[in-house]
C-alpha positions in Angstrom: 60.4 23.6 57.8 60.0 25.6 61.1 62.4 24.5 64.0 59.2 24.3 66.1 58.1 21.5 63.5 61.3 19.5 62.8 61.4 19.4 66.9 57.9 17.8 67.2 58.1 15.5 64.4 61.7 14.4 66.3 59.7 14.2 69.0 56.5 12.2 67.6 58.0 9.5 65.3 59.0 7.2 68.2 55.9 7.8 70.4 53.3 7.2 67.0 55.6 3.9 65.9 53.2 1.1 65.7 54.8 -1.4 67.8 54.8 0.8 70.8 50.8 1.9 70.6 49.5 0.9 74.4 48.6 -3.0 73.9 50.1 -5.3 77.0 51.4 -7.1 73.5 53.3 -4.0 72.5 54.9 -3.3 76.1 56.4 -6.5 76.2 57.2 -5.7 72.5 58.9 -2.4 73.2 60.8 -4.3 76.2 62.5 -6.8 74.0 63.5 -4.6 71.0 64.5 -1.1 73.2 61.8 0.8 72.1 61.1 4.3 74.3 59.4 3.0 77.2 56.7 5.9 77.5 56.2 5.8 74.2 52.9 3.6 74.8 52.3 6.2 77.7 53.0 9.7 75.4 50.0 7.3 72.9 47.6 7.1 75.7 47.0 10.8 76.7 44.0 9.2 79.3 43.6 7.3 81.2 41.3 5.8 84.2 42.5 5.6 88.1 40.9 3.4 90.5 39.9 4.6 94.1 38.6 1.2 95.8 38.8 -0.7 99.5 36.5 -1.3 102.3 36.7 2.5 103.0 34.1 2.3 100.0 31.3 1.0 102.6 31.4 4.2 104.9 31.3 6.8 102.6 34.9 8.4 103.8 38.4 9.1 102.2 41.0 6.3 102.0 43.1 6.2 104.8 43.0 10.1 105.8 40.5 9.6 108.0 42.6 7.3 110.5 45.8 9.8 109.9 44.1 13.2 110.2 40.8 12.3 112.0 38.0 14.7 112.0 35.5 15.6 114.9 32.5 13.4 114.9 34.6 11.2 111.6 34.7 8.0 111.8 36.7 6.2 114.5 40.3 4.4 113.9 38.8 1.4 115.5 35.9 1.4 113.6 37.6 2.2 110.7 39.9 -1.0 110.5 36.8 -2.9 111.3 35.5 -2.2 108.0 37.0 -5.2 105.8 35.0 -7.5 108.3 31.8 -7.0 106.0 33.2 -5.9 103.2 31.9 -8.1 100.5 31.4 -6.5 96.6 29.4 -8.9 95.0 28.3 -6.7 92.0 32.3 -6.4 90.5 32.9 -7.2 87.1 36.2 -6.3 86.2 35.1 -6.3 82.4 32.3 -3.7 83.2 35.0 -0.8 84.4 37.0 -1.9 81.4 34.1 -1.5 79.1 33.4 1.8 80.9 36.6 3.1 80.3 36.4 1.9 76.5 33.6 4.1 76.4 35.1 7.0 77.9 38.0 6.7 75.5 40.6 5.9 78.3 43.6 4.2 77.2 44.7 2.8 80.7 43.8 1.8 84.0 45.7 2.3 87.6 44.1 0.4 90.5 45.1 0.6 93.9 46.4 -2.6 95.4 47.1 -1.0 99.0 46.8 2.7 100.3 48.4 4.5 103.1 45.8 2.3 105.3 47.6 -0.8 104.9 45.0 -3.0 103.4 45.8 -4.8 100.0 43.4 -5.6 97.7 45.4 -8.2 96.2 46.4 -11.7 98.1 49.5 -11.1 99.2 51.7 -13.7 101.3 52.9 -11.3 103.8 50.0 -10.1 105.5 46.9 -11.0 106.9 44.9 -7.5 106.2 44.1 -8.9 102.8 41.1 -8.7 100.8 40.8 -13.0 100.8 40.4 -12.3 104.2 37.0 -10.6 104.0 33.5 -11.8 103.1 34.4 -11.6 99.8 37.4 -14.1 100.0 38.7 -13.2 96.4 41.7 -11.6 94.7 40.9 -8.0 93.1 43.7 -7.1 91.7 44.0 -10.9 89.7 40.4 -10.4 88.6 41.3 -6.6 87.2 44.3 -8.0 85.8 43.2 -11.0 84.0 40.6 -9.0 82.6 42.7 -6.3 81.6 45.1 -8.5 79.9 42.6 -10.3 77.8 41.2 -7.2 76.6 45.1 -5.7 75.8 44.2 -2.9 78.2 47.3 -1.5 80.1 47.1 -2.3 83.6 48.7 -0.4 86.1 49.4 -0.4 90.1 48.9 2.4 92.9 51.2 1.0 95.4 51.5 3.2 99.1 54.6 3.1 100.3 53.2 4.5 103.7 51.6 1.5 105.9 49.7 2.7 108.9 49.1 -1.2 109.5 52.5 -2.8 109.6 54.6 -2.7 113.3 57.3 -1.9 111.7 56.2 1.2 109.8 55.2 3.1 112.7 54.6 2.3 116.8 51.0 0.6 116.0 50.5 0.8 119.7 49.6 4.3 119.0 46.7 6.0 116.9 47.5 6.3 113.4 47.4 9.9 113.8 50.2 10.6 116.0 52.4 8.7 114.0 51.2 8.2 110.1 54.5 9.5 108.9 56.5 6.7 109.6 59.6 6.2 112.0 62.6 5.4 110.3 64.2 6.3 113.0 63.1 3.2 114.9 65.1 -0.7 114.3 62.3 -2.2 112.9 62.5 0.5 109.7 64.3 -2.1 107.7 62.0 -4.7 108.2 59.3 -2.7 106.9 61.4 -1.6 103.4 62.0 -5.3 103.4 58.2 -6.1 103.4 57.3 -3.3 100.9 59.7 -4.8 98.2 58.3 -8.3 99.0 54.6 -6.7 98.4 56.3 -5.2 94.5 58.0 -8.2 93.8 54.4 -9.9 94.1 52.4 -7.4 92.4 55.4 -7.3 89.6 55.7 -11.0 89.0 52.2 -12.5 89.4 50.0 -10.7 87.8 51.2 -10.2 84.4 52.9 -7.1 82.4 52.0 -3.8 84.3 52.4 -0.9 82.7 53.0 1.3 85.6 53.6 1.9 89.1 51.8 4.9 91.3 53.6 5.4 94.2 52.0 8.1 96.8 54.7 8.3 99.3 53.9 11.7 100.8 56.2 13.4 102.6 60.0 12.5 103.2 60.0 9.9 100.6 63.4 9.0 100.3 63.2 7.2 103.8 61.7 4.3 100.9 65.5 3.4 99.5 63.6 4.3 96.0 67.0 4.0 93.8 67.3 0.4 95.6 63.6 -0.5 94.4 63.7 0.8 91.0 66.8 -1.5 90.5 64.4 -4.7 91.9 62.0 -3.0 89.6 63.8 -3.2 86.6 65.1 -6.4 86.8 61.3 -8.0 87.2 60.0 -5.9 84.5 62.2 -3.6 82.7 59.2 -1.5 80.8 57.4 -0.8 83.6 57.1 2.8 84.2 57.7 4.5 87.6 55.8 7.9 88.3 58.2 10.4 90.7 56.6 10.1 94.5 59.2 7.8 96.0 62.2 9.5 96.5 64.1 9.7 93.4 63.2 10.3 89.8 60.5 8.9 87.9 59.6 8.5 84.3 56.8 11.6 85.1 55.6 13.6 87.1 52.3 14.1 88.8 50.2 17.1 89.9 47.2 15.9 92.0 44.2 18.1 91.7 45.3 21.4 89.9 46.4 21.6 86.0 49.9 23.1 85.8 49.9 26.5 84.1 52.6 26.3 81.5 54.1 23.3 80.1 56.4 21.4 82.5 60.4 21.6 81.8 62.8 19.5 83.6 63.9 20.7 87.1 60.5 21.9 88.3 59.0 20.0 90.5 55.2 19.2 90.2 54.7 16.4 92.7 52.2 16.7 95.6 49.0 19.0 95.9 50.7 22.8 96.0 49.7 24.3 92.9 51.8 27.5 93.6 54.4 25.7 92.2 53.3 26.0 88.5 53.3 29.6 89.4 57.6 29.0 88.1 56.8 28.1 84.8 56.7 30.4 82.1 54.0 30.5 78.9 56.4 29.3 76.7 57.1 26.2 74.0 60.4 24.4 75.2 62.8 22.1 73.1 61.5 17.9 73.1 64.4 17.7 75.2 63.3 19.8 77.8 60.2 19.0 78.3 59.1 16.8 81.5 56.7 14.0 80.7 53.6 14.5 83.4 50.2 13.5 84.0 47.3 15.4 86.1 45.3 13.2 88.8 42.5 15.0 89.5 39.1 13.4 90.6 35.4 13.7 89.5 33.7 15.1 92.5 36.1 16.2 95.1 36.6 12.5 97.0 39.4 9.9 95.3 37.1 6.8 97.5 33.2 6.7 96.9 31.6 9.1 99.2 27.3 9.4 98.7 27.6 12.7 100.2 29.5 14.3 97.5 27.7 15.2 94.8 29.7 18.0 94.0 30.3 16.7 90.3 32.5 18.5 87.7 30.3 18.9 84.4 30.9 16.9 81.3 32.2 20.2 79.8 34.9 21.2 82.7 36.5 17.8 82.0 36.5 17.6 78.6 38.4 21.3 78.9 40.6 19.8 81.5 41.6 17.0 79.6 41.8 19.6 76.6 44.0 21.7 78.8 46.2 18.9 80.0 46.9 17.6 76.2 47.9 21.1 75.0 50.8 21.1 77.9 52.0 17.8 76.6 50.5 15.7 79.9 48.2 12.8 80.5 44.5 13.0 82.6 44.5 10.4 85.2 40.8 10.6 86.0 39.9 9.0 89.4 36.4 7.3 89.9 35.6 5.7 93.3 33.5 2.7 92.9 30.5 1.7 95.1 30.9 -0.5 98.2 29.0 -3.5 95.8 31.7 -3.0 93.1 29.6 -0.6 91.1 30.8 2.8 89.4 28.0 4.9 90.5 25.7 6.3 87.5 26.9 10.1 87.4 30.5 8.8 87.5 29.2 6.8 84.2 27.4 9.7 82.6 30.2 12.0 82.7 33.0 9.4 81.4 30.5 8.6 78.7 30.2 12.2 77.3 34.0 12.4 77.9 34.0 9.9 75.3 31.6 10.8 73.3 33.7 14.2 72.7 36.9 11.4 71.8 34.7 9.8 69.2 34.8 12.8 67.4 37.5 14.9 68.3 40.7 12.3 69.3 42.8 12.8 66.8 43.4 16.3 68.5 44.3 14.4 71.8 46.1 10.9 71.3 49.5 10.6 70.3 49.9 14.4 70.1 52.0 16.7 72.6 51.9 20.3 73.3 51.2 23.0 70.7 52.6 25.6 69.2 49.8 28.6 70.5 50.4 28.6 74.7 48.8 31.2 77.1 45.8 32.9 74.6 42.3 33.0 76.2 39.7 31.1 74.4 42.0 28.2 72.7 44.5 25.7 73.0 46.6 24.1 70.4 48.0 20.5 70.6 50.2 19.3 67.6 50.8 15.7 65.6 53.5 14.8 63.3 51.8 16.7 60.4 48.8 18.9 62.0 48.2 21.6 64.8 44.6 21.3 66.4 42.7 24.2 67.5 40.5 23.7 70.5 38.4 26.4 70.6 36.3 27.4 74.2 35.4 30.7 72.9 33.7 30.4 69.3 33.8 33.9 68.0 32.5 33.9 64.1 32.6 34.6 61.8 36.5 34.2 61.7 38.9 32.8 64.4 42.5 34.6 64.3 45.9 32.8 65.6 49.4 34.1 65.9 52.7 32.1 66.8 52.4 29.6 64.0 54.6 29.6 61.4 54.7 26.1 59.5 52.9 26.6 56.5 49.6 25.7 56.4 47.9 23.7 53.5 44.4 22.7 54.9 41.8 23.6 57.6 38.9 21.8 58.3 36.8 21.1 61.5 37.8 17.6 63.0 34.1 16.5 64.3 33.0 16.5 60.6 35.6 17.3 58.0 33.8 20.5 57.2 36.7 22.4 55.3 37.2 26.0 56.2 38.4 29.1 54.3 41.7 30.5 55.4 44.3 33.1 54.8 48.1 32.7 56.0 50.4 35.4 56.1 53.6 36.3 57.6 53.1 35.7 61.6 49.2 35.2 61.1 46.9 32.6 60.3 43.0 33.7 59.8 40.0 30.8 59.6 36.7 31.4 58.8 34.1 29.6 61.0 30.7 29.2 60.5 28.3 30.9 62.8 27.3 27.7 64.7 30.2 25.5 66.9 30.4 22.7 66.2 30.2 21.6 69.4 29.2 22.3 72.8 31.9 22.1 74.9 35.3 22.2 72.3 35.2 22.5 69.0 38.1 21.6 67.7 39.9 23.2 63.6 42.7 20.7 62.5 45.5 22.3 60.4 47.3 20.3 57.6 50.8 21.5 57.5 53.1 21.1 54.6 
């Protein structure tokens, strides 16, 4: 058996053992007996993220608009006015879970405040609270119930910026002379005080959460992050913790691009500069190098609902992106920004449902698998399972595809969307397929490899 092979199946036997598969049953599960934490997580592979506030109602980004204003944008006075009428009578928690059923999302991450300061959960310690708007009712304990009951892993975007709280910043001032925070001010310790009041709520109310999504921006470890993850760990100790607070996380998180290699350990990915991924090499590392990490990337190019952009990625581009992300080893965090009633908006619904569609058919090559063996050829990515390598092909080129770089042995190939078995010829450093003349399908077709 090749070392590549003996290092995946190391690798794969705690992430594919039952009692860890991403259930709110088997987190608590893998809490009490010590199982591998992100094992549930390395399962998953996608999952659904959750844009939503009163920001929904005026068609703008959350909170950016009050810290980096634009000319002719939307005033900060008018801005904080907003949860005054906001008032979403069309949620139904169950309908985005159902949506993300469809769309073969294994998780959800909702966010119960952003950098604006507004929570969208009831929380004792401030007054800029969704039960304080028309709508009177608690989001987050809606999403969560729901979640629970349908033994979908819930978890929570939490901001550790507030541009609403005194003690944050000078809120004497405009949000955008000041949105970074003043730890240099007295009151700084109030406000750390009042964010780990705000976790302990969100982490001891609402049930097992899977995860927290901190989006601390810049200078993060003004947040005392070793000092929370401690508080953390003590309310729930299999909660994961993603790496934008200050300290290190479980993962890490590239917003917006797809890193170009596979992540290592000691590279940092966090934040939106993508020339970062320009230090990684096209190359396979050891299981024990290898950083866990997940892409957050959106469908149009807004996170909160905007009706003016209708600049929509294609069904193919994010099946290929979640294609992409799988064959590095990472997880697709897709973003949708529901309407101001509570609605996902339809071409938000078309393009999840064609994502899933694509799952239906092709997930084996995606769940519970990690990076393959084949990195950095045009046309195709490889992802690999404890006993198969999966081809995804972009570039269908009959009547024969040709890979190098594997060396298990192979005793099967067949095409995953319908079993169709396929001629092959193995030899020392080269493994030859023959495809038929049509793909399979559209956007990847995917060859699964049997390996001895």
């Amino acid at each position: 058996m090749s070392a590549y092979l003996q290092s995946r199946r190391r690798f794969l036997k705690s992430v594919l053992a039952s009692s860890c598969l991403p259930s709110l049953g088997g987190l608590v599960w893998a809490q009490a007996a010590g199982c591998d934490r992100t094992a549930w997580y390395r399962q998953a592979k996608f999952g659904m993220f959750i844009h939503w506030g009163p920001y929904s109602q005026a068609s703008v980004e959350a909170s950016w608009p009050i810290m980096v204003p634009k000319p002719g944008g939307i005033t900060e006075a008018a801005y904080r006015a907003l949860p005054k009428t906001f008032n979403p009578t069309k949620f139904d928690p169950q309908a985005w879970i159902d949506l993300a059923r469809q769309a073969g999302q294994k998780y959800m991450v909702f966010t119960t405040k952003h950098h604006d300061g507004f929570c969208m959960f009831d929380s004792s310690y401030t007054d800029y609270k969704i039960t304080n708007t028309p709508y009177g009712k608690d989001i987050v304990a809606q999403l969560a119930r729901a979640c629970h009951a349908d033994e979908m892993p819930i978890g929570f975007y939490y901001s550790p910026p507030d541009m609403h709280h005194p003690d944050f910043r000078d809120t004497s001032k405009l949000a955008s002379e000041n949105w970074h925070g003043q730890p240099e001010r007295p009151q700084w310790p109030g406000y750390l005080a009042y964010m780990q009041l705000q976790l302990r709520e969100l982490l001891s109310r609402y049930g097992p959460v899977a995860l927290v999504w901190f989006d601390g921006l810049n200078n993060q470890e003004k947040y005392d992050g070793a000092r929370v993850l401690r508080m953390m760990a003590e309310i729930q100790p299999a909660t994961l913790t993603n790496d934008r607070l200050g300290v290190d996380g479980d993962y890490e998180t590239p917003e917006q691009f797809i890193p170009t290699a596979i992540p290592t350990k000691g590279i940092r990915l966090t934040g939106v500069d993508p020339s970062v991924s320009s230090k990684l090499k096209t190359t396979v590392p050891s299981a024990e190098d290898f950083r866990l990490w997940e892409t957050c990337m959106t469908i149009n190019n807004t996170w909160a609902y905007n009706k003016n952009d209708t600049d929509y990625k294609s069904s193919r581009a994010l099946v290929r992106g979640l294609v992409e992300v799988a064959s590095r080893g990472g997880n697709l965090l897709l973003n949708v920004g529901p309407q101001p009633d509570g609605q996902i908006q339809p071409e938000f619904q078309q393009r999840l449902k064609a994502i899933g569609a694509w799952l239906t058919r092709n997930g084996d090559s995606i769940y519970g698998t990690t990076y393959g063996p084949v990195q950095g050829v045009e046309g195709l990515r490889t992802t690999a399972g404890a006993k198969c390598i999966y081809v995804h092909l972009f570039d269908w080129t009959p009547p024969r595809c040709t890979l190098t770089g594997i060396d298990a042995r192979v005793l099967s190939a067949r095409l995953l969307a319908n079993g169709m078995p396929l001629t092959f010829r193995q030899t020392e450093g080269k493994l030859e397929i023959e495809i038929p003349q049509a793909a399979p399908d559209p956007d990847v077709s995917v060859i699964a490899l049997n390996l001895f």
